[in-house]
LUMNU-868016 format. One line per field, with one value per atom (N, C-alpha, C): x, z, y; atom name; residue in three letters. Coordinates in steps of 0.001 Angstrom, whole numbers. Each point is the difference from the previous one (the first is absolute). Layout:
<nodes>
xx: (X; ...) $
zz: (Z; ...) $
yy: (Y; ...) $
at: (CA; ...) $
aa: (Ala; ...) $
</nodes>
This chain:
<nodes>
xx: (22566; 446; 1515; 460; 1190; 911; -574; 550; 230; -1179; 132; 981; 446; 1163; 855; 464; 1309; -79; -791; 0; 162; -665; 359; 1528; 621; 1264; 725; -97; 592; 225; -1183; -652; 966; 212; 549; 1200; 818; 1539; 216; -658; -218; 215; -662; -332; 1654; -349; 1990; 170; 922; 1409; -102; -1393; -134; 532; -334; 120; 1665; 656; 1117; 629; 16; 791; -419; -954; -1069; 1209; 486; 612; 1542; 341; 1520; 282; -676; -235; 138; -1005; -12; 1587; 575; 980; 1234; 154; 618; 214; -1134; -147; 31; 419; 441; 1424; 574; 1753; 29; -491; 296; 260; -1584; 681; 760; 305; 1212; 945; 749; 1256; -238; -637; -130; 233; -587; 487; 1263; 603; 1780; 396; 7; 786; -38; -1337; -247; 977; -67; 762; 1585; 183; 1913; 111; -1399; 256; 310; -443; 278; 1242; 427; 1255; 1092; -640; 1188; -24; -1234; -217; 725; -239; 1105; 1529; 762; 1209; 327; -573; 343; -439; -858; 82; 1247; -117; 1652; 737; 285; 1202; -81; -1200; -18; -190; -657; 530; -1593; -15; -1039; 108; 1530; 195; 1001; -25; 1192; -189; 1293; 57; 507; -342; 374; 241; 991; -97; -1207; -1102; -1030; -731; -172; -614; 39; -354; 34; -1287; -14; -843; -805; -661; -621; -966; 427; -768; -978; -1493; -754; -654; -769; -1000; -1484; -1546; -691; -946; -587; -1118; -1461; -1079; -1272; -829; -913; -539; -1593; -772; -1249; -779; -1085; -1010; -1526; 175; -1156; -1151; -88; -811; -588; -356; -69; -567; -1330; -580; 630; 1135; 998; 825; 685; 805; -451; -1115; -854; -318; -256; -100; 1586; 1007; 1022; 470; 52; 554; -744; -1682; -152; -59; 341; 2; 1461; 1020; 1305; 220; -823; 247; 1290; -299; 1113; -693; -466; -626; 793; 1102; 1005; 803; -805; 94; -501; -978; -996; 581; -856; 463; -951; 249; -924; -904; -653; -809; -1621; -559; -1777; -433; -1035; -1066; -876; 461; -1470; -1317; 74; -1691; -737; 952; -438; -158; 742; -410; -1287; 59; -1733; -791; 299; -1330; 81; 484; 279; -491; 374; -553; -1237; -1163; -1244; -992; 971; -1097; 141; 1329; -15; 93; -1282; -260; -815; 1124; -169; 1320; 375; 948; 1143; 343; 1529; 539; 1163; 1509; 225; 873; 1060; 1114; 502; 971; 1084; 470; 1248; -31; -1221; -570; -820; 387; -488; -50; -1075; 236; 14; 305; -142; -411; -891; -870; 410; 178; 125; -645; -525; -670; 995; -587; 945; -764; 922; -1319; 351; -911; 5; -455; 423; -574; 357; -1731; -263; 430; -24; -634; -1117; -75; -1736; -364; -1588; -211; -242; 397; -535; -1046; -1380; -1277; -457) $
zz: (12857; -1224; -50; 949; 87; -108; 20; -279; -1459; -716; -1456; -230; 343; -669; -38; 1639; 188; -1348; -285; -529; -1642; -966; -690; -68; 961; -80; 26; 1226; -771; -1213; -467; -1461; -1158; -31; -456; -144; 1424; 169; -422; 101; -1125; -1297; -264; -1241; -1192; 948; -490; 413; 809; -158; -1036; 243; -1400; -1085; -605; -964; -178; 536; 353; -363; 786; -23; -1629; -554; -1370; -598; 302; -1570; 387; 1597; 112; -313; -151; -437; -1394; -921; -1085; -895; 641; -379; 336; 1076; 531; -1746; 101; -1356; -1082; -479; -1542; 350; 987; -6; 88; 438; 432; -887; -1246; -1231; -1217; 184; -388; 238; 1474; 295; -354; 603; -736; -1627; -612; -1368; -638; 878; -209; 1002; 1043; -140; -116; -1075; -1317; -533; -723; -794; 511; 554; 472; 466; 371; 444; -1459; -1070; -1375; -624; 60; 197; 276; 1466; 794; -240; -336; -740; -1376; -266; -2076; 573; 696; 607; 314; 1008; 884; -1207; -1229; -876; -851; -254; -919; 519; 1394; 880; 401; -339; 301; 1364; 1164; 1510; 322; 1342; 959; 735; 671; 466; -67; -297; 228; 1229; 477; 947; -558; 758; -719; 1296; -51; 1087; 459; -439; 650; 727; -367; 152; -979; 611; -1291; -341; -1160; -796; -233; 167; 553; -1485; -512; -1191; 535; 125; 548; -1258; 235; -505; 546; -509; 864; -1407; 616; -193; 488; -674; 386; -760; 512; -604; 346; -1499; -437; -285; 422; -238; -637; -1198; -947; -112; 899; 314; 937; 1108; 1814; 74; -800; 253; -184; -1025; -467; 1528; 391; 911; 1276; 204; 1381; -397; -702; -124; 455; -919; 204; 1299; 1085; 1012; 877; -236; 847; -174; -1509; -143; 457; 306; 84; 1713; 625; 1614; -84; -860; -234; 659; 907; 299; 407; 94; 704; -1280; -1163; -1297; 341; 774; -438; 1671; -27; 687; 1204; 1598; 1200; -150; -488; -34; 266; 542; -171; -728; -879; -405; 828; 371; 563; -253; -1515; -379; -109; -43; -425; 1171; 877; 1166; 955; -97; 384; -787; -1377; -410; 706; -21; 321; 1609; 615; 1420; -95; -1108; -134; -208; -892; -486; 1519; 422; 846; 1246; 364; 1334; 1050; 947; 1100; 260; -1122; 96; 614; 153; 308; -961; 133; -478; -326; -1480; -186; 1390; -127; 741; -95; 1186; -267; -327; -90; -350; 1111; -127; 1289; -1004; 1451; -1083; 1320; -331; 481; -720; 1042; -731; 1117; -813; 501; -506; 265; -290; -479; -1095; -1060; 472; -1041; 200; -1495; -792; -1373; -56; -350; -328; -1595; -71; -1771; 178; -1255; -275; -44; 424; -111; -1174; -831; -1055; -619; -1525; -531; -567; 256; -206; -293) $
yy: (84054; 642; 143; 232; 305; -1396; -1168; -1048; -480; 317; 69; 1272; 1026; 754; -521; -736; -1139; -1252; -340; -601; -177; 1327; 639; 576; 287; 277; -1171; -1151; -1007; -643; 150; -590; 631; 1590; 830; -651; 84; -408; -1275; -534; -1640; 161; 875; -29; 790; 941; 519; -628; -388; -1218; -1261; -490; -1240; 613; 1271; 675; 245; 781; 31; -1234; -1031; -1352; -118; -176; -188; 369; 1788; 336; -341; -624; -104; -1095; -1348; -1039; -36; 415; 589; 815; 775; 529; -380; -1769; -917; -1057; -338; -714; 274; 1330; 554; 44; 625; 196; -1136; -1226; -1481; -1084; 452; -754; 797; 869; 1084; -897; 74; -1009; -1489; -231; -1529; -271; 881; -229; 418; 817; 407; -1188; -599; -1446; -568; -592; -1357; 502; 1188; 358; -184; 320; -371; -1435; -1034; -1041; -222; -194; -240; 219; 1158; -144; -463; -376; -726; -1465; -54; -1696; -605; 1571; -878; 597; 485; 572; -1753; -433; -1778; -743; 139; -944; 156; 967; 457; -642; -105; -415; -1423; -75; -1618; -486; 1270; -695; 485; -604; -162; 1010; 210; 1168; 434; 2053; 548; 883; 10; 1539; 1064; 924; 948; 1121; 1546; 409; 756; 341; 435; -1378; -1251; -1201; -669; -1324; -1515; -262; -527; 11; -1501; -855; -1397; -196; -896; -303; -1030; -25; -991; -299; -1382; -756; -104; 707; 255; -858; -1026; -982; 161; 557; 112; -1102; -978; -580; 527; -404; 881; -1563; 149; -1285; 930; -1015; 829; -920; -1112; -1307; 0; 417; -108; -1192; -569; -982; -1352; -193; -1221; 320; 1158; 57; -527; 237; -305; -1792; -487; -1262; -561; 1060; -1381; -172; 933; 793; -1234; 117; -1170; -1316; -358; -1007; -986; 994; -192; 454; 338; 479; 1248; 1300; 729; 1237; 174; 635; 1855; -795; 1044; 1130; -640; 736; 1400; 396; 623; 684; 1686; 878; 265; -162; -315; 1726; -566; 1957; -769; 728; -609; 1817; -561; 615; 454; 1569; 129; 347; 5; 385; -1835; -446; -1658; -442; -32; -607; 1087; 771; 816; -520; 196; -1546; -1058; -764; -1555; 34; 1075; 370; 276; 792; 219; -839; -988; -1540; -1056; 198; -1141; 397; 1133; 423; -1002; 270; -1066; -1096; -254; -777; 105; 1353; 704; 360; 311; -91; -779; -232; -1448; 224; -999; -861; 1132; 158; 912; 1979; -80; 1515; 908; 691; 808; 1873; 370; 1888; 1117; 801; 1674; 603; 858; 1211; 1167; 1117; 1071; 1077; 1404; 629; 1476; 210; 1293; 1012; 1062; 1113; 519; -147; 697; 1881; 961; 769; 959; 380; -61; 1830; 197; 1847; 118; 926; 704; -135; -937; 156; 1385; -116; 1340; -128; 772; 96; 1606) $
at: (N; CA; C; N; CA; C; N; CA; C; N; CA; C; N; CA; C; N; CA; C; N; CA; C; N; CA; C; N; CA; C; N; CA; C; N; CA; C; N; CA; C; N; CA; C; N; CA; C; N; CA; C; N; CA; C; N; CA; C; N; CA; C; N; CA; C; N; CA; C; N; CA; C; N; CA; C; N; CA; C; N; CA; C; N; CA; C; N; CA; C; N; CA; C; N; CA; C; N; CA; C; N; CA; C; N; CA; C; N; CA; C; N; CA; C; N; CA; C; N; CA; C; N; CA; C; N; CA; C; N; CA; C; N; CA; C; N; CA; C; N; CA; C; N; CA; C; N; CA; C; N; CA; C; N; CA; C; N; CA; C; N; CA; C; N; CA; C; N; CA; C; N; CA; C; N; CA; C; N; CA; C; N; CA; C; N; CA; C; N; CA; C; N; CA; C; N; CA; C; N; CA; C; N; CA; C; N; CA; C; N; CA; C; N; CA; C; N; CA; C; N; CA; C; N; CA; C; N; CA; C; N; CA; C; N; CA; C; N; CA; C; N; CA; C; N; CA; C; N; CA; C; N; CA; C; N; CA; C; N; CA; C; N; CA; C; N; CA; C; N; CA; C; N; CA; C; N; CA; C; N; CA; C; N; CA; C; N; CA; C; N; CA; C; N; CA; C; N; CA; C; N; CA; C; N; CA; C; N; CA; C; N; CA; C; N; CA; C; N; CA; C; N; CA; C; N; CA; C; N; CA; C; N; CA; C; N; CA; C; N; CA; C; N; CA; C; N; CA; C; N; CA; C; N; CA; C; N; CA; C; N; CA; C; N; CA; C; N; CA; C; N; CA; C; N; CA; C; N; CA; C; N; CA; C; N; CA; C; N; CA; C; N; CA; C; N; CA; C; N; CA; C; N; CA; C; N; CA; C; N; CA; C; N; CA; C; N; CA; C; N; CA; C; N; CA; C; N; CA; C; N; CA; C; N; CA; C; N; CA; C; N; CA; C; N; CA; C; N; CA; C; N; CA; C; N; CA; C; N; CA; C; N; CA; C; N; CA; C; N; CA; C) $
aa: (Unk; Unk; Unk; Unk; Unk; Unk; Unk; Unk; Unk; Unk; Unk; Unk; Unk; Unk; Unk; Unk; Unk; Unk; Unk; Unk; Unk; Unk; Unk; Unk; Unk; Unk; Unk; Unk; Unk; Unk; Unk; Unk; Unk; Unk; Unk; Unk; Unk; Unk; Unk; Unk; Unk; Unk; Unk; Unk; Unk; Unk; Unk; Unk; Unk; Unk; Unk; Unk; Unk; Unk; Unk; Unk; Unk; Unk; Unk; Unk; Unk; Unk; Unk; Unk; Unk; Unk; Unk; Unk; Unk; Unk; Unk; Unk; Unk; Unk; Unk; Unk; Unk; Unk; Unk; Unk; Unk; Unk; Unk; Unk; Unk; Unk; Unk; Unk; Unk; Unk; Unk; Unk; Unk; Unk; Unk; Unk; Unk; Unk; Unk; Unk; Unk; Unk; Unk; Unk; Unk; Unk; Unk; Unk; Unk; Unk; Unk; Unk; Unk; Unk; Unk; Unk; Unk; Unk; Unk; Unk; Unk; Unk; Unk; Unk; Unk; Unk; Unk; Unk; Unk; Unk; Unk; Unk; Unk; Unk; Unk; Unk; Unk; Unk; Unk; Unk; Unk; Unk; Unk; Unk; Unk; Unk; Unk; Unk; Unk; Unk; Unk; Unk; Unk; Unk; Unk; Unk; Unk; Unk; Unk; Unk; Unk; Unk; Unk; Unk; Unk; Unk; Unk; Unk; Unk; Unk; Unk; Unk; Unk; Unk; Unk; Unk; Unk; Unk; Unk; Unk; Unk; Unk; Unk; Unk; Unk; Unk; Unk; Unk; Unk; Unk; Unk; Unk; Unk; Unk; Unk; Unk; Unk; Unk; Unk; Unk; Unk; Unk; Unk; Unk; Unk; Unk; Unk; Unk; Unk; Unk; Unk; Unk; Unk; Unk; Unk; Unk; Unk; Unk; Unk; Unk; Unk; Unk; Unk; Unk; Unk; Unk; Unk; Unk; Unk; Unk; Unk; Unk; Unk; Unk; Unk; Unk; Unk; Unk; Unk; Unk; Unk; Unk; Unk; Unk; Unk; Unk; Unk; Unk; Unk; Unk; Unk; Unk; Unk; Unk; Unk; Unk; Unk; Unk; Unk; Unk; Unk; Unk; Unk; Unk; Unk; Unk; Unk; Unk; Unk; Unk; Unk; Unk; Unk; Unk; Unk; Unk; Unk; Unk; Unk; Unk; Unk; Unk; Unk; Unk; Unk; Unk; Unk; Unk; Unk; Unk; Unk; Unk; Unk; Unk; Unk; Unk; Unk; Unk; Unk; Unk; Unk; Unk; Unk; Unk; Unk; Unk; Unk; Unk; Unk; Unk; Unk; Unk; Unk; Unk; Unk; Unk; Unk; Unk; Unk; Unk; Unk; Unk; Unk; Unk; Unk; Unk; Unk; Unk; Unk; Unk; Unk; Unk; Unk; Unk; Unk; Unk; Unk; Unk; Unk; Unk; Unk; Unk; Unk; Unk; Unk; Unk; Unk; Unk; Unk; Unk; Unk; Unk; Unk; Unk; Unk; Unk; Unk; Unk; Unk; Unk; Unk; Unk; Unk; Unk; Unk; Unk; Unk; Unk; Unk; Unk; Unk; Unk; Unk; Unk; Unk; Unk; Unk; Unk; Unk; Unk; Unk; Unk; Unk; Unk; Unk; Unk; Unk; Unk; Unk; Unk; Unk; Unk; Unk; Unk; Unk; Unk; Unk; Unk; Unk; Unk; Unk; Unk; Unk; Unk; Unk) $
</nodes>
């Protein structure tokens, strides 16, 4: 019995601190996009200031100021993209990540087979704990 109290108290002390971190986390991420949106806001600024001026960069005495160029490309096709990629050996287009809900399929249908080539895994063991349901 006395092992279940230990244990209940761990459970407890688990349970605050998750909570804790919960609302410091939480109150991390409201002041967080607070600031973030006051230095869009002055990055904007400082963006039509170097357009006015015409430069890439100024200094200034607190620090200099770096006018960049930031390029994201968006693919609204995957299936045209995945054709051309291999139809062209561009393979290096595309970002080294594996799927792991896809490849646990692909591991479920093609049990026995192994691993693809080059793939290997670790498993390690968590420890989840819930709240007491309310009933």
């Amino acid at each position: 019995m006395s092992e279940q109290i230990k244990l209940d108290e761990i459970v407890q002390a688990y349970l605050t601190i998750r909570g804790q971190r919960e609302n410091i986390a939480r109150e991390f991420e409201l002041k967080d996009a607070e600031l973030k949106a006051e230095q869009a806001q002055l990055e904007q600024v400082l963006l039509e200031q170097c357009n006015a001026m015409n430069a890439e960069t100024v200094r200034t005495g607190a620090g200099t100021i770096v006018k960049t160029l930031k390029e994201n490309y968006i693919c609204s096709d995957w299936d045209s993209l995945k054709s051309f990629i291999m139809e062209n050996g561009l393979i290096e287009l595309m970002q080294q990540r594996l799927h792991n809900t896809n490849l646990k399929e692909y591991l479920a249908t093609h049990e026995g087979e192994g691993m693809p080539p080059g793939v290997s895994s670790f498993r390690e063991y968590s420890i989840v704990v819930k709240k007491p349901s309310k009933t």
